[in-house]
N, C-alpha and C positions, 0 to 999 in steps of 0.2 A: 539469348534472353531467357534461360533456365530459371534465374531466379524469379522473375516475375511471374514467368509462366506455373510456379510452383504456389506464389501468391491467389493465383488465379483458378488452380486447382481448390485448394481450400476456397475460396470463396463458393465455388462450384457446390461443395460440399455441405453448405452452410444455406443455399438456395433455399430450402424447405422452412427454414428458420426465420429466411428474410419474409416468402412472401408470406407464413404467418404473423409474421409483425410489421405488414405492410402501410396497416393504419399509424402502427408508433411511430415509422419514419414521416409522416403527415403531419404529424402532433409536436418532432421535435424541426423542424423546419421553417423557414420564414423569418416574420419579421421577430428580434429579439425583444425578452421581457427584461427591464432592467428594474432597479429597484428606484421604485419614486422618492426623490428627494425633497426634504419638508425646506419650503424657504426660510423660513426663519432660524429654522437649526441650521440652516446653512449658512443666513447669515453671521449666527454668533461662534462658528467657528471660523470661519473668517478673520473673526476678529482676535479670535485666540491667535491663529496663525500671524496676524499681524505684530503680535505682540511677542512672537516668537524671535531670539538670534537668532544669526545665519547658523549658528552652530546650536544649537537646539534644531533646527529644523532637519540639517541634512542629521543628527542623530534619527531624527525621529523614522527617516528611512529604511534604519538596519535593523534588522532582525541576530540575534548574534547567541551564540553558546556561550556556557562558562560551567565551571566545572565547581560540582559541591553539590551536597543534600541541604545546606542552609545558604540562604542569602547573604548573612554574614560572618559566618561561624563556620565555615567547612572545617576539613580534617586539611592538615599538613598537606599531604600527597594533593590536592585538592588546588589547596593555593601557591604550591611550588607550578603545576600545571598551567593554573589560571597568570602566573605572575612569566611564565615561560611563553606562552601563547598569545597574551593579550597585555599583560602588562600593568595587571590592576590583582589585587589581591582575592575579590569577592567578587559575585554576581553584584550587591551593591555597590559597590565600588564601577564594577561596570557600568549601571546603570548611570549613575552621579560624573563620573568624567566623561562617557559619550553621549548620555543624554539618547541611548538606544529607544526605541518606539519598540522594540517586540526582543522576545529571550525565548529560545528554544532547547528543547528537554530534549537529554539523550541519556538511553542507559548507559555507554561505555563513557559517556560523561559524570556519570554517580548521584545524576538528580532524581533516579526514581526508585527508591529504598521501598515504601511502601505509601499505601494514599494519605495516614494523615501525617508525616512528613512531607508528602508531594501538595497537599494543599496547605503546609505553614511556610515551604519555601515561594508557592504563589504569593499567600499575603506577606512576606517578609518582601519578596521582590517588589509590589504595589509599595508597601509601604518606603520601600526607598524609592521609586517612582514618584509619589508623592510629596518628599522629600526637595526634590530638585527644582529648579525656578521654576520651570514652566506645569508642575505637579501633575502632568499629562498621566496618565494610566499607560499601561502596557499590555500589550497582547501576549500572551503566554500559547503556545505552539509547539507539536508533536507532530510525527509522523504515526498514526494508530489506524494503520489500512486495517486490523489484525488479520489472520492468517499468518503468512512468513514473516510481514513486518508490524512488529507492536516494540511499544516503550513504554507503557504501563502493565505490568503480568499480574500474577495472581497476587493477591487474592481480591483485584481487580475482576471485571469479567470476560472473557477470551469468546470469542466468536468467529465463525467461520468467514475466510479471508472471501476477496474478491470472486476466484474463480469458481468454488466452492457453492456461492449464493446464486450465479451464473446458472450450475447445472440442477440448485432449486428451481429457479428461473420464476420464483416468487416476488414479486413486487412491495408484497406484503412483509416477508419476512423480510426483505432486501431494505425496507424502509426501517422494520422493526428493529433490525440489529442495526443500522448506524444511530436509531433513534436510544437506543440501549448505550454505545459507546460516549455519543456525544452528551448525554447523561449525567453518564462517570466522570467523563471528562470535566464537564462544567463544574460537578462537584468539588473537583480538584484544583479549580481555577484554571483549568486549561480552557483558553474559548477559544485556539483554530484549531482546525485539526489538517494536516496534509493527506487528505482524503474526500473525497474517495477519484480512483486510477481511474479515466476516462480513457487508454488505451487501447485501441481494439489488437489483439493479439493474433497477427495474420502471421506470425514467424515461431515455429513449433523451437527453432533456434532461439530464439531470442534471450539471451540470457541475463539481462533484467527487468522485463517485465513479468514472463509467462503468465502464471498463477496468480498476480496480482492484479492481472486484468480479467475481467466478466468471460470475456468469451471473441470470438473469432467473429461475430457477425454484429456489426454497425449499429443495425434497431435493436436488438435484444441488449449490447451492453448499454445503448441512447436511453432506452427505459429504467434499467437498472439504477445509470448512472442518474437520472432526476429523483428516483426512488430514497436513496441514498442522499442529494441533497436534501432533499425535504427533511428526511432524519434528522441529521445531525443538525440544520437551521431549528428543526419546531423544538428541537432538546435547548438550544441556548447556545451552539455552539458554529461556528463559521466553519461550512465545507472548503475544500478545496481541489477542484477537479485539474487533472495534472496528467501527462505533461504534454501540454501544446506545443507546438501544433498535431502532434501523436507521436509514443515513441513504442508503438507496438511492429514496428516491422524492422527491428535491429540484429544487426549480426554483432556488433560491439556493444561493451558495458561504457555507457558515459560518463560512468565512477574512473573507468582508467582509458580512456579513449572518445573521439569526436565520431560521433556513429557519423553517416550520411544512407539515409532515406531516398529510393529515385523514383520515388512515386510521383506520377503525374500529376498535374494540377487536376484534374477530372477525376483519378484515382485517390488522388487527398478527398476532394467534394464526396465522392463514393463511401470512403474508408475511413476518414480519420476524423472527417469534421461534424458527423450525426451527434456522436454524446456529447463534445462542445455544445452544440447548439441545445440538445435537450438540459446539461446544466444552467446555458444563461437564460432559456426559459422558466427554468425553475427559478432562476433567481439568486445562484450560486454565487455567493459572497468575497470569492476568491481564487483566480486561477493558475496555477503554477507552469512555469516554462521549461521547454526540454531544452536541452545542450546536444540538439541533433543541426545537421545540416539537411535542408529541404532544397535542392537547388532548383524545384519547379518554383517555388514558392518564393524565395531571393535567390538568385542570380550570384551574388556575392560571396556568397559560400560561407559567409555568418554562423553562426550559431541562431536556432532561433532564442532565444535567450539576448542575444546583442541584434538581434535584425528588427529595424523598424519597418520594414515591408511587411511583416507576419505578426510584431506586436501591436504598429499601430495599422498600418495599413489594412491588413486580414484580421486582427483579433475586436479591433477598438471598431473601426470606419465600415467593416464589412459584417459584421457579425453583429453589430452592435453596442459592446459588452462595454459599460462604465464601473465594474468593477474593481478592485484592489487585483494587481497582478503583483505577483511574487516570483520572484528568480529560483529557481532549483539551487541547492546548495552551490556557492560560489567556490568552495573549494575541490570539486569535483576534476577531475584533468578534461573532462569535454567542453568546457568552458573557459579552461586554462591553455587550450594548445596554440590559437593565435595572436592572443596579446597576452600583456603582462599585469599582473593582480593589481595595479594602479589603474588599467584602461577598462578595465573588465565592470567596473562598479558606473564610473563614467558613459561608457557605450551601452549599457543598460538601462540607463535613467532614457538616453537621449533616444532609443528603439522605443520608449513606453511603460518599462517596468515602474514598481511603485516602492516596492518592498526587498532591498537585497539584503539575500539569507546566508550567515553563518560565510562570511567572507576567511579567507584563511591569515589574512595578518588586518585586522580590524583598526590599525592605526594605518595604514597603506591605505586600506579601503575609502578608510575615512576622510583622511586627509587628501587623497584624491579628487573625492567632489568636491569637499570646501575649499579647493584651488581651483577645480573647472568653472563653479559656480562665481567664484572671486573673480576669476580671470574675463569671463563672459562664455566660455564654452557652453553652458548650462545658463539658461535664465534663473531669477528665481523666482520667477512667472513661472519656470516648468514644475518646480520642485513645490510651488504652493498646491498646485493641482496631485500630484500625489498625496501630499502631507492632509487635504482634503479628502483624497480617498480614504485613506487610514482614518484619520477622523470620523468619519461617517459610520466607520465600520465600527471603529469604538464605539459609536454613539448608541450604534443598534445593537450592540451589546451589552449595553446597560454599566458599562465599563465606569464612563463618567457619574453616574447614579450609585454605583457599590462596589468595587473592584474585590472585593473581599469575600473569602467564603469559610465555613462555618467544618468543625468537628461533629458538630451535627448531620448536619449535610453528608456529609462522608460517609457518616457509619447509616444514612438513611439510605442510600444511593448504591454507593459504591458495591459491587457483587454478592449482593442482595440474592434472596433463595429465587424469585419471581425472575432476576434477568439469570443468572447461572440454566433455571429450568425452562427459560423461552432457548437459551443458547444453546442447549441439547439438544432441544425440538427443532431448531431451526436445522441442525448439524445433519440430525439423521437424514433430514428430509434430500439432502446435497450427497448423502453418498450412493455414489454411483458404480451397480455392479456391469462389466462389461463384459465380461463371459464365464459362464458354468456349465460347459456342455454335458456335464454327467446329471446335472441336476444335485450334487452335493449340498449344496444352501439351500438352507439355512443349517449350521451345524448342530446335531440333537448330543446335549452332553449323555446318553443314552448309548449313545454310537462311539463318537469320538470327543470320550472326555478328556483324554491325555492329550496336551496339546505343549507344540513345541513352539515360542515365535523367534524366528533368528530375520539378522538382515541391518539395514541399514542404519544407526544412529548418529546419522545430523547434528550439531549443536543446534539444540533448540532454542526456538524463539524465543524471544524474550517474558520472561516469566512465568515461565510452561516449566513442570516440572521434568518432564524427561526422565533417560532419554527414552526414543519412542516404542523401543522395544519392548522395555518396562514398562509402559506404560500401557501398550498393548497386551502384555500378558497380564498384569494386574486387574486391567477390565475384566479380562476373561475369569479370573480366579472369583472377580465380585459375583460373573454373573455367574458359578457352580464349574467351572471349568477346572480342571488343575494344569497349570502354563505354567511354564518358565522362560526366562530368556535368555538367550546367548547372542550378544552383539557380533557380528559380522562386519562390520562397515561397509563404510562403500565402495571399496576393491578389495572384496578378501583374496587372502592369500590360498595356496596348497592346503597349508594346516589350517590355517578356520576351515574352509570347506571339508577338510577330512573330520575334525571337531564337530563340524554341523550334522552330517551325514552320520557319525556314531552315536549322537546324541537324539537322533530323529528314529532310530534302534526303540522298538514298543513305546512311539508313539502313534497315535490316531488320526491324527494331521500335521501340519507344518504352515507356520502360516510367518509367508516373508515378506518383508517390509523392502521395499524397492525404492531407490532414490535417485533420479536421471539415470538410467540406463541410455547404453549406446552399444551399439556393434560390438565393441570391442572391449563391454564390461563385463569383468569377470563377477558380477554378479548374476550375467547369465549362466555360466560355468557354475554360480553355488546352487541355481534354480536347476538347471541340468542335471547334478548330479544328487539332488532331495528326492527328483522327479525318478531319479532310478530305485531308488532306498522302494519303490513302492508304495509309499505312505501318502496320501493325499496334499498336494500343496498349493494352498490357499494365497496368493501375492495380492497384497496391497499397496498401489502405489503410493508414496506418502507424499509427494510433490506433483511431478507432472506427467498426468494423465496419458501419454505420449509412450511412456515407459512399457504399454500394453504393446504396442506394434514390435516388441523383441521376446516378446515374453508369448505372444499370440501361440498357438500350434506346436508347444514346445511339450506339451502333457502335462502342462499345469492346472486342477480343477478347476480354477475360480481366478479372476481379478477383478477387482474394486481399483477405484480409483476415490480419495478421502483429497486432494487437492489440499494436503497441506499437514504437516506433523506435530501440530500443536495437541496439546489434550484436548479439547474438546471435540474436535475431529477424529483424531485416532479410537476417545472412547466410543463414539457413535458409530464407528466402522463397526468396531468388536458388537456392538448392541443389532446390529444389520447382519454381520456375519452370524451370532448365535441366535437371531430370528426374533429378539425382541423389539426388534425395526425393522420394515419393510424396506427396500432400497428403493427410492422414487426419486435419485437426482440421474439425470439428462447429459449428453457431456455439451459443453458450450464450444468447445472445436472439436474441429475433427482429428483423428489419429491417421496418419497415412500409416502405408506399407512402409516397412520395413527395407524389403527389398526392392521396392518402388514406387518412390515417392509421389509418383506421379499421380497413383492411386489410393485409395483410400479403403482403409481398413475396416474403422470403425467411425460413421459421420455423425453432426452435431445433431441430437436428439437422438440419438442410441443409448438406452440404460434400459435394464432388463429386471423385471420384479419375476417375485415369488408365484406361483401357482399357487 
């Protein structure tokens, strides 16, 4: 039982954390808050639904991609893709032959050039929306955790990711920045957002969530995560807490694998199920499903995504929740490994889902249910009950009242001086120094002006300038420093490190940018040998916080840990390292030892200020 017993260490860890937040776990518990429903609106959508085809309605289901910065006018590359993929030329063309209920934005899809392109392809998409018999509106949907994942960038406004706000452990900001996103968002005609990660991140492994989840301990992300919906609902815009039933304790990527979770049923109630319950108190408009297997939770070895014991049984019957639920991307392979993209849209609806997203052949998809539901597999008793959920959600979004939004709006809203400078303030407050045993920090340009920054450069997030080493020495040249950078990646070679080390030759510090480290990354090999040059060396982790327990006792002055490598992150690092910010973020997990993991390094609420 190693692995559990490793879970259960961090928890251990995280002890001081919970029983400070032992009233939150009180608060998000019991009976669930759903949203009251008006009867009369309900009657008259009813009656819309009634007057819907069977093929209008099961459109109304899918949420679906399409490639192009216009609705109708993309570039060539655009509609050779969309006519490869789907089979229709446009996003409105999409719209108009499936009769889609929601279109989802991706940057490697080309729908997010800049906001007021992103808000004339919303109104072009509404208006082919409009267009079609039943003139329903559509939901227009991102993924905008920001941190590591965004799909609106600059000169939008970037904010600091999940874990990031975690080691603020502000409620306030934590509300303030999704109330800022969901904002932009609205402005741009985006009204869900696939946020915010109700994950609790009990696997320092886990390689996709980490950093996108609050933190390691149950009530502190439960809090978080109602904070967060509140935001992004009082802005205009539908949260989405995700992914149920939890997919924080994964050793697999469910992008290319079926994780399985052996958490107990008592162990789920403990770990997984606190921020569920604190979003459908709040009132969370929407919740996304994992493509994990829970086999305390079904038996069948399902995906929760396809299991009706945990969508409808645990999500719906037990928890309460009368919300729109949403499938995690259907073209994922954790969703795709035991049936086939025909059964996958089908066994979703009939576990509980409402909404399936971005299916990988949308005429398979589609024509699936309008055979189940033809054949009797599916009522369309079941399918009126989703299509009622959507509806509803439309309706509180004022979708049916205006779908449309405004160049005004845009330039009133959109990364405005007041949110860029609430998203600074919010940033510093989240960076977290976790050891400086000489007392080096804050750096005096006095002492060590010359500064070297080398190390890791990540493709950055989306719309972040980059990359981060640039971007980090840049800050430092704003704030009197003279920096330069030298990328390193993140396995340098002999010669980068022989490069780094001549180049760190009359400088005053060295300040390296760290990106997953592990035992066996020669990024400790470039920290090793900067730390011989004698020059002070400063490391900043720019992802996960975790990368301290390699780097701990090796003669490195200082590590920060900035939980993510976006700019607004890395310049609030630089502003904490040269002392124009005090470091007052927390870590939200804990760091084991390196050499055993059994023990802990550095635990959740360890972050060290200035003198």
């Amino acid at each position: 039982m190693p692995h559990r017993t490793s879970r259960r260490t961090l928890l251990t860890a995280s002890a001081a954390a919970t029983a400070a937040a032992a009233t939150g776990v009180l608060s998000v518990t019991g009976t669930a808050a759903a949203h009251p429903h008006d009867a009369s609106t309900d009657r008259g959508l009813r009656r819309i639904i009634a007057g819907m085809s069977l093929e209008e309605k099961v459109g109304q289901l899918f949420v679906m991609r399409a490639y192009g910065h216009h609705a109708t006018d993309p570039d060539q590359a655009d509609i050779d893709a969309n006519l490869k993929e789907i089979g229709v030329r446009t996003a409105a063309e999409l719209v108009a032959t499936y009769h889609v209920g929601g279109i989802i934005y991706f940057t490697w899809a080309r729908n997010t050039r800049d906001p007021h392109q992103i808000a004339a392809l919303s109104n072009g998409l509404q208006r082919a929306a409009r267009s079609t018999g039943s003139g329903l509106p559509l939901i227009v949907s991102t993924d905008q955790e920001h941190g590591i994942v965004c799909r609106v960038g600059e000169p939008a406004t970037l904010l600091p990711g999940a874990m990031a706000l975690g080691a603020g452990g502000s409620r306030s900001d934590t509300r303030r920045s999704a109330w800022i996103a969901g904002a932009e968002l609205a402005a741009l005609g985006i009204n869900q957002n696939y946020a915010p990660d109700a994950d609790v991140n009990v696997n320092p492994a886990n390689p996709v969530i980490g950093v996108r989840s609050f933190g390691s301990d149950p009530a502190s992300v439960a809090e978080l995560v109602a904070a967060q919906v509140k935001g992004y609902q009082d802005a205009g815009v539908a949260a989405t807490a995700k992914h149920f039933p939890g997919h924080g304790d994964t050793s697999t990527d469910s992008h290319t694998g079926l994780p399985v979770i052996e958490h107990t049923r008592e162990e789920w109630e403990e770990l997984d199920a606190p921020p569920f319950r604190a979003a459908i108190r709040a009132r969370i408009d929407s919740i996304m499903t994992a493509h994990i297997v829970v086999p305390a939770l079904d038996p069948s070895e399902d995906p929760a995504t396809l299991s009706r014991p945990i969508l409808t049984g645990i999500l719906r019957e037990e928890l309460g929740y009368d919300g729109v639920v949403v499938t995690d991307s259907l073209g994922m392979e954790g969703v795709r490994t035991k049936y086939g993209d025909d059964r996958v849209p089908v066994l979703a609806l009939l576990a509980g889902v409402d909404q399936l997203l971005n299916p990988p052949n949308l005429s398979v998809a589609w024509n699936a249910v309008l055979a189940a539901v033809r054949g009797g597999e599916i009522s369309e008793a079941r399918i009126d009950e989703s299509i009622l959920r959507i509806l509803r959600l439309k309706t509180r979004l004022g979708l049916f009242r205006d779908p449309f939004v405004s160049e005004r709006g845009v330039d009133r809203t959109v990364g405005i001086r007041k949110h860029r400078a609430d998203a600074d303030r919010i940033a510093e407050r989240t960076t977290t120094l976790l050891a400086d045993p000489g007392a080096l920090l804050p750096l005096s340009r006095r002492t060590h002006r010359r500064l070297l920054v080398v190390g890791a450069d990540p493709a950055s997030p989306s719309g972040t300038t980059g990359p981060p080493t640039t971007v980090l020495a840049d800050a430092f040249t704003e704030l009197g420093f003279a920096a330069t950078a030298l990328s390193t990646g993140t396995a340098p070679n002999q010669a980068k490190t022989a490069e780094a080390v001549a180049a760190a030759e009359g400088r005053d510090a060295v300040i390296v940018a760290t990106y997953n480290v592990t035992a066996s990354s020669t990024q400790r090999t470039l920290v090793d040998a900067l730390v011989a040059t004698g020059v002070p060396v400063v490391v900043v982790a720019i992802r996960n916080p975790y990368d301290a327990a390699h780097l701990t006792g090796r003669g490195v002055a200082a590590i920060l840990a900035s939980y993510s490598w976006t700019d607004v992150e890395l310049r609030a690092a630089a502003r904490v390292i040269a002392g124009r910010a005090r470091p007052e973020g927390r870590l939200p997990v804990p760091v084991q030892r390196a050499d055993d993991p059994a023990r802990v390094l550095y635990p959740v609420g360890h972050g060290l200020s200035y003198r």
